[in-house]
N, C-alpha and C positions, 0 to 999 in steps of 0.2 A: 197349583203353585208353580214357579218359573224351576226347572230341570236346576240343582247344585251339582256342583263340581265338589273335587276333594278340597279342593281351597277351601270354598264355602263350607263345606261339613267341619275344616277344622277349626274355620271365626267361630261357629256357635259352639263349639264342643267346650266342656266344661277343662277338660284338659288342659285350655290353651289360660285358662284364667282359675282362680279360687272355689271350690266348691266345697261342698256339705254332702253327706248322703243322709243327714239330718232332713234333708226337704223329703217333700211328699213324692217328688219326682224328679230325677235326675236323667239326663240322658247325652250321648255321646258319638263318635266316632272315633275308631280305635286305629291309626293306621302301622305294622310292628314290621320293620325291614331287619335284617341282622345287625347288631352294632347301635342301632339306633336307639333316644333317648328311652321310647316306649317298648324296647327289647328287653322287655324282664319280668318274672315271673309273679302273679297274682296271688297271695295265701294267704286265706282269712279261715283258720280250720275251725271257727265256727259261725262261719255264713256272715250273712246279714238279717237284718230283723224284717227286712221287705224282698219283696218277687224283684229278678234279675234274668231280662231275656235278652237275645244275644242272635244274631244275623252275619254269617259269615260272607263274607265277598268278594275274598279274596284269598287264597295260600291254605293253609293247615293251622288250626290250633292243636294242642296237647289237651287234654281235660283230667285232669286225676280225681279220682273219686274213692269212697271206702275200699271199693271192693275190688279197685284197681285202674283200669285208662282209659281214655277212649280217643280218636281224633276225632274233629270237627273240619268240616270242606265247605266250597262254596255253595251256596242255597240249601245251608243245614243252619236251623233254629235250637236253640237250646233254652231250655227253662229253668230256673234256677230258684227253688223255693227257699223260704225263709228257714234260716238254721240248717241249711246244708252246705258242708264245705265248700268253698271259691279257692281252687288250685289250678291255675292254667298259665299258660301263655305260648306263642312261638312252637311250633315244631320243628326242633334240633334241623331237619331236612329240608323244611319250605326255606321259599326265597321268603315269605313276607307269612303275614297274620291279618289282614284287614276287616274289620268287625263295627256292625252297630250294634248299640247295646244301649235300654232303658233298665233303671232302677226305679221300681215303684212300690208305694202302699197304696195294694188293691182295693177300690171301692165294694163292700159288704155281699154286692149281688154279683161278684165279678166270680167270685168262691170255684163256682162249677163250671166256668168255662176254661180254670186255668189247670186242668185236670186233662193229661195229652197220656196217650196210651204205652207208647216209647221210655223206656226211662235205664237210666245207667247210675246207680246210686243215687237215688232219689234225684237225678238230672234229666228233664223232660229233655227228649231229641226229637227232631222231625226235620225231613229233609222234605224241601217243597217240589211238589211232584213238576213243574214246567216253566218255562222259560215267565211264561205269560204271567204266574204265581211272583213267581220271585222279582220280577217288575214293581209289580201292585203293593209287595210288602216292601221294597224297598224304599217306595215313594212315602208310605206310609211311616217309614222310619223317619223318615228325611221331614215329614212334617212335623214329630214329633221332636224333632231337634231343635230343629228353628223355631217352632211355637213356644218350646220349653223357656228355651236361650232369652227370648223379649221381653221375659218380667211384667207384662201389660196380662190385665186382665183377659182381654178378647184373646189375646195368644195362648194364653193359658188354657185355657177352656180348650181352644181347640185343640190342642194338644192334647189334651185326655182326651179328647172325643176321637182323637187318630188314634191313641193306641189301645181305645174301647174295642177298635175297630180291626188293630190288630191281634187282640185277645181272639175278638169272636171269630176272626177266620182262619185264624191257628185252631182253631176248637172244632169248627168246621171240618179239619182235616181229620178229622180225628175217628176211624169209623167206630173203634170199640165205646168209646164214652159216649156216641152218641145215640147208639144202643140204648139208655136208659134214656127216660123220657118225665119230667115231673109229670104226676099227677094235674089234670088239667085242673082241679077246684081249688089245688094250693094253687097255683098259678096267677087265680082270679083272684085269690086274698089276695097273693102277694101286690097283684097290680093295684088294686082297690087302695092298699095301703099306702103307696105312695104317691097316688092322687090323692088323698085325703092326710095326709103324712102328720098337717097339723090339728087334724080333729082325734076329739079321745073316743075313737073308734072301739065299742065294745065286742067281742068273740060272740055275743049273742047276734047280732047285726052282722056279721061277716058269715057267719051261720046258715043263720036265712039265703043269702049271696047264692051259696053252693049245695042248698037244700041237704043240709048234714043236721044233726045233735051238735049241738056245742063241742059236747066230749069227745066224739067221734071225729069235728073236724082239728080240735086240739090234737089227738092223737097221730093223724093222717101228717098233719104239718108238723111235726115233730120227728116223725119218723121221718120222712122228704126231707129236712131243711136242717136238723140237728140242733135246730132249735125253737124255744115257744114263740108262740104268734107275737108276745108282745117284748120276749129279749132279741126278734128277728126285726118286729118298729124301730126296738132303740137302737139298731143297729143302724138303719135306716136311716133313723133322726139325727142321730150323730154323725154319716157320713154327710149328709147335707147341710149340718150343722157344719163341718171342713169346708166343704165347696164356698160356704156364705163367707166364711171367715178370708177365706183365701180371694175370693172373685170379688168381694161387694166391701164396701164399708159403713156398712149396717154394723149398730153397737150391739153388745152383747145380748140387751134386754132383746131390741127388735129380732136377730138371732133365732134366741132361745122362744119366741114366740111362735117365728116362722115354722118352727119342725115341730110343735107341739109343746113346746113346756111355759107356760105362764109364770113360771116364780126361776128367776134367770142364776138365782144361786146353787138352785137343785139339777140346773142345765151345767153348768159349770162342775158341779159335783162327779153328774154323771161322765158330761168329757173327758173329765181329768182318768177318769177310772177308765176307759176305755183309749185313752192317746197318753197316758202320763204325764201332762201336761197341762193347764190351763187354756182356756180357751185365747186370753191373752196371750198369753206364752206362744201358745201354738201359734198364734197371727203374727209376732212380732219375729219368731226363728222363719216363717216362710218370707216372711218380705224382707228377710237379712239374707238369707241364701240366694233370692232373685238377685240381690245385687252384685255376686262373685259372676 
């Protein structure tokens, strides 16, 4: 995509117009001079209900956290998981605060990548080890801006798929987390399942797959995953059940077909308990918020 300037990061930044952190996905450019409009301090002392990362690029922020402070510099990443305090802004001593920053709810398998070794009251930090790093993430921010910003389907998508991207190479840095390794047989479930995501795929047949005992491989992916094989589908089923809702205008029935459920009231059911929301609902707050 063509090199933005800070002009261009502030036309798409939600800032400059109406936003929701009701959507699936928000994202930004933060630029905080002394005096200036966006010179003032952040406090939500009980978080947000979605993940909140954060790209410095300029000056010093402040970060206040339980257990006390930290600053943030340029080419330092912070991670800000759901239900933990947002208290920041400006450092009394910089000249400025300049910052990208995505609000998101993480798609189901995203889980173990957003797990960074670093942390200061449950606030992921990682500063990107070289020039060349912090290039790469920064382009990657900037596509999620702009992609977020366009409201069109195809922007959309890519948008998540940039900052899929910048998940997995934050995760990448990461040498202690990456230390642990799934189980390669959960693995092949897992894959297996969302290539076949609409079929009612039985544990006996997934079994086979990984030459395990039924119980055996229940147990395995359970311990792995924190969850059973088939509340790890619904999970599954229902983020793709979002994606449909949000990229396609496929009706609820075709939907609730596509991820596996044939009877679209019990697809609806299930949604609701998992987003609080309706499947309607949930389609009709995303295409309200594309519009701020």
């Amino acid at each position: 995509m063509e090199e933005m300037n800070e002009a261009d990061l502030l036309s798409f930044s939600p800032l400059m117009k109406r936003f929701s952190f009701n959507a699936f996905m928000v994202s930004g450019f933060t630029p905080i001079n002394p005096g200036s409009k966006l010179d003032f301090f952040i406090h939500r002392p009980n978080g947000m209900k979605g993940y909140m990362i954060n790209l410095t690029l300029k000056g010093e922020g402040i970060i206040y956290h339980a257990d006390g402070e930290f600053y943030c510099q340029q080419d330092e990443m912070l991670l800000f998981p759901p239900g933990v305090i947002h208290h920041y802004g400006r450092a009394k001593e910089s000249i400025a605060w300049d910052h990208l920053w995505i609000y998101f709810i993480p798609r189901p398998y995203w889980t173990d990548w957003l797990r960074w070794d670093n942390k200061q009251g449950d606030i992921g930090r990682m500063k990107l080890p070289d020039n060349l790093h912090s290039k790469e993430m920064v382009q990657l921010f900037k596509e999620v801006i702009s992609g977020n910003a366009v409201g069109a389907s195809l922007p959309e998508a890519l948008a998540m798929n940039a900052l899929e991207r910048i998940i997995l190479k934050a995760f990448q840095l990461q040498p202690a987390s990456n230390q642990h390794n799934r189980d390669p047989r959960v693995l092949i479930v897992c894959d297996y399942i969302n290539k076949h995501l609409s079929e009612d795929t039985r544990i006996e047949a997934l079994a086979r797959l990984t030459f395990l005992s039924a119980s055996r491989l229940t147990h395995i992916f359970r311990k792995e995953m924190g969850n059973t094989i088939y509340g790890w589908r619904e999970q599954q089923r229902i983020s793709r059940g979002c994606d449909l809702l949000r990229y396609t205008q496929l009706n609820i029935t075709q939907i609730a077909r596509a991820v596996g459920y044939e009877d679209p009231l019990y697809f609806s059911r299930v949604f609701s308990q998992h987003n609080q929301l309706s499947p309607r609902d949930y389609r009709k707050n995303f295409e309200r918020a594309s519009l701020f």
